[in-house]
C-alpha positions, 0 to 999 in steps of 0.5 A: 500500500502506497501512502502520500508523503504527506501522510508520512510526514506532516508538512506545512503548505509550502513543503507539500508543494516543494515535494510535489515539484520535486517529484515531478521534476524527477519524472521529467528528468526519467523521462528526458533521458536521464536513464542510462541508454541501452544500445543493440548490437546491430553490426555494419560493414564498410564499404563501396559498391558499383551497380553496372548496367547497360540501358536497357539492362540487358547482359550479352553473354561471353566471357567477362574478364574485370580488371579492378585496382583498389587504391593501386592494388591491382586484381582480376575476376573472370566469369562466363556469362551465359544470359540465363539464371541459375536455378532459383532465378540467381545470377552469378557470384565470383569472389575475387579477393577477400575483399571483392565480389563481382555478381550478376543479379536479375533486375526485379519489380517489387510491389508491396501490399498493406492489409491493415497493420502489415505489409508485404512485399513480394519481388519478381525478375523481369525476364532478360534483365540484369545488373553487375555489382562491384561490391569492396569491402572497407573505404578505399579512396579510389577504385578503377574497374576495366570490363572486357567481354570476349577480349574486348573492353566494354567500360572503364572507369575510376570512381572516387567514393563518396562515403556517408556515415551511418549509425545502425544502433543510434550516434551515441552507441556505434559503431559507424559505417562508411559506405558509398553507392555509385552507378554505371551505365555500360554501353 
């Protein structure tokens, strides 16, 4: 059983309203922030990535070979195009270093569906479209990419990421990434 204060300790006029102010002052300042913060663990990685596409996204097959230096460390990655998904609709993966993926994905349509309090989304692949992503783990401050389909040079190009901060967990908990995203169009 909870008592006043008041009936706990006789108190003038005067006294009952400096503890009423105190008390609320005490709420406030639970309320505004003054509990200690808990932070998830929700984790991120650095890093800068290349969406390739041509206009009308459309992927010639061949054999690709792409030349890619990551702030003068120079790599290749090979792969065989053949203009068809894998098996459950999925393109091509190519780890070509610790740090650097190439995959060849298909371009979906997505719509989304809201039935009272949720929403789903459901994607589908759009027949004979595709994208190629350059994906490097880290910040590096350049990155230079040759594409060669069947000995030929389809594209080459330097990017110079641009990378904004992100705080999965909030600014005061951490950690920070740093990522860029850039796209570009192949003839």
């Amino acid at each position: 059983m909870i008592r006043p204060l008041s009936r706990l300790v006789r108190l003038g006029p005067c006294a009952r309203k400096a503890a009423s102010l105190v008390a609320g002052l005490a709420t406030i300042a639970a309320a505004s922030g003054c509990v200690p913060k808990q932070c998830t663990e929700i984790g991120c990685i650095d890093g800068f990535s290349i969406t390739t596409a041509t206009a009308d996204k459309r992927w010639a097959p061949g054999e690709y070979a792409l030349g890619i230096a990551v702030d003068g460390a120079e790599l290749s990655c090979a792969y065989t195009w053949t203009n068809t998904p894998q098996v459950g609709g999925g393109g091509v993966f190519v780890q070509c270093s610790p740090a650097v993926t190439v995959s060849v994905d298909p371009v979906t349509r997505c719509t989304e569906t809201s039935d009272g309090d949720s929403v789903s989304q459901s994607c589908t692949p759009i027949p004979g479209q595709f994208t190629q992503r350059i994906a490097v783990q880290g910040t590096p401050v350049r990155v230079d990419v040759v594409v060669q389909r069947d000995g030929a040079v389809v594209g080459e190009r330097s990017f110079t990421p641009a990378y904004r901060s992100s705080y999965p967990n909030g600014e005061d908990c951490g950690p920070v990434c740093r990522q860029d995203a850039q796209d570009w169009e192949l003839p």
